[in-house]
C-alpha positions in Angstrom: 49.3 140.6 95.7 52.3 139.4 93.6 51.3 140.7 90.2 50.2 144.3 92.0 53.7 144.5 92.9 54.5 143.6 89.6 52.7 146.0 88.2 54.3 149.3 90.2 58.1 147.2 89.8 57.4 147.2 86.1 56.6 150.5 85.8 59.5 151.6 87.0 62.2 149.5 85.3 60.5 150.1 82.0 60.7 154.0 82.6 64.6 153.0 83.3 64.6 150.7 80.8 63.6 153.4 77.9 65.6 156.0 79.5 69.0 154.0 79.1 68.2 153.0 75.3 66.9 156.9 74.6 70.6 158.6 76.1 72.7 155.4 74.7 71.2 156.2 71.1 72.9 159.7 70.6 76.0 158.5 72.4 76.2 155.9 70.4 76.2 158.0 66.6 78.9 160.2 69.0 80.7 157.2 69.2 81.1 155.8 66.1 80.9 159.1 64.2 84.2 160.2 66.2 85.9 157.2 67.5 85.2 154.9 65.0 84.4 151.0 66.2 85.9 150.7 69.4 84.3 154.1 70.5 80.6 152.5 69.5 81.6 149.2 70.9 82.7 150.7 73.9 79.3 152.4 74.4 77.3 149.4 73.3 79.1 146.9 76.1 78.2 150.0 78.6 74.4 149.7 78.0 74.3 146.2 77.6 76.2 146.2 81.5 73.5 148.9 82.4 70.3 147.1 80.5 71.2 143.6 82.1 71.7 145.5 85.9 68.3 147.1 85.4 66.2 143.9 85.9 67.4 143.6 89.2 65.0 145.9 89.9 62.5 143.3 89.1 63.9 140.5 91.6 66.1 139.1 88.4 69.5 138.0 88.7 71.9 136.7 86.1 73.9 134.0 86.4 76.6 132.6 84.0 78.1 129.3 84.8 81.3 128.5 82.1 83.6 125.9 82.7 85.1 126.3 79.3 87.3 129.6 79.5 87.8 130.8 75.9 90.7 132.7 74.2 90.5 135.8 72.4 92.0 136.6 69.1 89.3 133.9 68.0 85.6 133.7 65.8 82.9 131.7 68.0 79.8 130.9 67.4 77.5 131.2 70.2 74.4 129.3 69.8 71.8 129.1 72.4 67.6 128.7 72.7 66.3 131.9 73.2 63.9 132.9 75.3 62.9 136.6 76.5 64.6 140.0 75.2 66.2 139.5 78.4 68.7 136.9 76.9 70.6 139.3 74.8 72.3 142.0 77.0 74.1 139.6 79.2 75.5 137.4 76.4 76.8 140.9 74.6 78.3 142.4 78.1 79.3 138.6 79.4 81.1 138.1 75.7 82.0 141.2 74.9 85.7 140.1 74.3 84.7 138.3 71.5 82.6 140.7 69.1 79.7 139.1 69.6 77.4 140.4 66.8 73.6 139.3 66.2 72.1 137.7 63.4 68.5 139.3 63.9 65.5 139.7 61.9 65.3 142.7 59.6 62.0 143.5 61.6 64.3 145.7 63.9 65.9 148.0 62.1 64.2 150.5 63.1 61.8 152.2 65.6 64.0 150.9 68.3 66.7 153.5 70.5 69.6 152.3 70.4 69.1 148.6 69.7 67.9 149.3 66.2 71.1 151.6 66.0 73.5 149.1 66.9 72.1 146.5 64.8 72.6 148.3 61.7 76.3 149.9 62.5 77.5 147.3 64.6 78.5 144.7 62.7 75.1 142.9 63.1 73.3 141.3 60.0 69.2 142.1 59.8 67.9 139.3 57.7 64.2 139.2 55.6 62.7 135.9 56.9 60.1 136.1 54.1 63.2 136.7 51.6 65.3 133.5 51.3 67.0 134.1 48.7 68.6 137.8 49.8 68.8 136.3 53.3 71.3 134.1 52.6 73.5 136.2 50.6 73.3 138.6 53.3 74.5 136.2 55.6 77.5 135.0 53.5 78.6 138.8 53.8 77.9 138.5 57.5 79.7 135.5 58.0 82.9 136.3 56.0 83.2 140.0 57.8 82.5 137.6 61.1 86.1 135.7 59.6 88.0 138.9 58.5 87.7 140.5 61.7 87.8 137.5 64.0 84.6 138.5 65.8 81.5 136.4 67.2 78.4 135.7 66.2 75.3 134.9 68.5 72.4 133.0 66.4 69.0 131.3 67.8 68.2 129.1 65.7 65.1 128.1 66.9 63.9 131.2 64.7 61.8 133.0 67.4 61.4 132.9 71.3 59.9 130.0 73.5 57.8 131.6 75.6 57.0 128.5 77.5 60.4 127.8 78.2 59.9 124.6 75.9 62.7 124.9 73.2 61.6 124.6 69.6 63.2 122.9 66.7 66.6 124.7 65.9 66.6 125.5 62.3 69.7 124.4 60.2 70.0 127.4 57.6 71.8 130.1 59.4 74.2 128.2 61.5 75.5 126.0 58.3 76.0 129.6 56.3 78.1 130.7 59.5 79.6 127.6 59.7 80.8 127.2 55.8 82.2 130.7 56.1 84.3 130.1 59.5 86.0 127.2 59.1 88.4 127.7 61.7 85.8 128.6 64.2 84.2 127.5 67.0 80.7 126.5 68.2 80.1 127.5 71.7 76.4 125.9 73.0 74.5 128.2 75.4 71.7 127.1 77.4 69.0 129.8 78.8 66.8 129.0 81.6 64.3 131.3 83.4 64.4 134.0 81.0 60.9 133.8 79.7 59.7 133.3 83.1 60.0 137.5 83.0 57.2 137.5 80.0 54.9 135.1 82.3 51.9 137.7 82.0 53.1 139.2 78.9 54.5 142.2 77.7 53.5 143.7 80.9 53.4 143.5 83.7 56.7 141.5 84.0 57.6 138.6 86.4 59.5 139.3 89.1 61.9 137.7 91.5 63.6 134.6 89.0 67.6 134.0 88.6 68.0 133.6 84.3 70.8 131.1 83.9 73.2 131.1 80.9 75.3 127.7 81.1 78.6 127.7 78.5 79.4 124.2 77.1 82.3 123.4 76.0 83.4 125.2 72.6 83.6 122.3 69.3 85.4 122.7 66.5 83.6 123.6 63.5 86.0 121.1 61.3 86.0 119.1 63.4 82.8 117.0 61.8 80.4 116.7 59.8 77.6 119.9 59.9 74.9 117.7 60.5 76.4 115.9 63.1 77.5 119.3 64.2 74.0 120.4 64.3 72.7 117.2 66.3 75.1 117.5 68.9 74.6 120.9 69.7 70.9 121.0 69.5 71.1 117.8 72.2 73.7 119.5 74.4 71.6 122.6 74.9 68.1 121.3 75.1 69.4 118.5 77.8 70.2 121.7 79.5 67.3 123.0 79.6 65.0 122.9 82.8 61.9 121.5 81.2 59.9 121.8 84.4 57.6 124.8 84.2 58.0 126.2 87.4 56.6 129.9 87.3 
C-alpha cells in the first residue's frame, strides 16, 4: 500500500520538481546577464529554498542541528558524506551566507535546468574524474577564486553517493588541494542521515515520510594541523555521526 502511495506522491513532486528547475533556468541567465552575481545568487538561494520545501510533499522534512554558529566575511570548507541529490539544496539555502560553491563532477554540465546552469556560472568547479591531471589544476583555480572572494566550498569526498546509508572511504585529493589554497580557512564537518532513505526503491518511485538530518560540527582550523591529521579527524567526526542502523 506504501509504495502505491509512493508511486502517485512521486509523481507529483517530480512534475513540481522539473517545473521549478525549467522557470529557475531562464531566470537564472536574467539574473546574471543583468544583475551580475548577486542577481544569479539571489535566484539560486530561491530555488534551492523552493527545491528543499518540495520534498515535503513526499513526507520529508529537513532538519539542521548546528551548535557551532559561524561568522561571515569567512572561506569554509563544508565537508560531509553524501547521500541522495536530496543533500545539496538544503546545505546551499541553509549556508547560503557563506557562497557555498560545489566541487562536482564535470558529468553535469549539461542536460540539466538550472543545476547544470549554475554549476557552470556560479562559481562551481566541474572536474574530469577520468582526467587527473586537468582535475587538479582546475581545482587550484577553484580553490584560489574560493580565497579571493571569501566564499565556501562544499566537497564529498567519498567521490559518489552511499546509497545504503553506509559512508565510503573519503578520498584525500580534493580536500588537500582546497586546503593548500585556503590557508586561513576553515573545515566545517557535516553529517547526513536519512537522505538516501528517499532513493530506497530507486530512481523512482521515491521514499516517503523520513526527516534527512544535517548535523554541523564544530568548524577546525585548516592551520591548525597537520592535513592528514586534518583528514583523520574529520572523516571520524562525521562517520561517528552517522546512524549506521538501516532503518528503512
Amino acid at each position: 500500500m506504501m509504495k502505491i502511495i509512493s508511486y502517485i506522491l512521486s509523481s507529483i513532486f517530480l512534475i513540481l520538481f522539473y517545473l521549478i528547475l525549467i522557470i529557475f533556468h531562464p531566470l537564472q541567465w536574467f539574473g546574471l546577464t543583468f544583475f551580475g552575481y548577486k542577481g544569479h545568487k539571489f535566484l539560486v538561494d530561491l530555488m534551492s529554498l523552493l527545491l528543499m520545501r518540495t520534498t515535503l510533499l513526499l513526507g520529508i522534512h529537513t532538519k539542521f542541528e548546528n551548535n557551532f554558529p559561524l561568522k561571515e566575511g569567512l572561506s569554509y570548507l563544508f565537508v560531509a558524506n553524501h547521500q541522495s541529490p536530496f543533500d545539496i539544496a538544503p546545505i546551499s539555502w541553509h549556508f547560503r551566507k557563506y557562497h557555498p560553491k560545489y566541487v562536482s563532477k564535470i558529468e553535469l554540465s549539461k542536460g540539466i535546468p538550472s543545476i547544470s546552469f549554475n554549476l557552470r556560472h556560479g562559481g562551481s568547479v566541474l572536474i574530469d574524474r577520468k582526467n587527473g591531471g586537468t582535475a587538479l589544476k582546475e581545482l587550484l583555480v577553484f580553490g584560489k577564486k574560493i580565497n579571493e572572494n571569501k566564499w565556501s566550498s562544499v566537497i564529498f569526498p567519498e567521490g559518489t553517493r552511499s546509497r545504503s546509508g553506509i559512508p565510503k572511504e573519503f578520498s584525500a585529493n580534493g580536500l588537500k588541494t582546497l586546503v593548500k589554497t585556503n590557508p586561513e580557512a576553515y573545515v566545517v564537518p557535516i553529517s547526513i542521515n536519512n537522505s538516501w532513505c528517499a532513493f530506497k526503491y530507486g530512481k523512482f518511485p521515491l521514499g516517503l515520510f523520513k526527516t534527512i538530518t544535517f548535523k554541523t560540527h564544530e568548524p577546525i582550523k585548516v592551520d591548525s594541523m597537520k592535513f592528514e591529521e586534518l583528514l583523520e579527524k574529520t572523516e571520524t567526526i562525521i562517520k561517528n555521526n552517522i546512524n549506521h542502523t538501516i532503518n528503512v
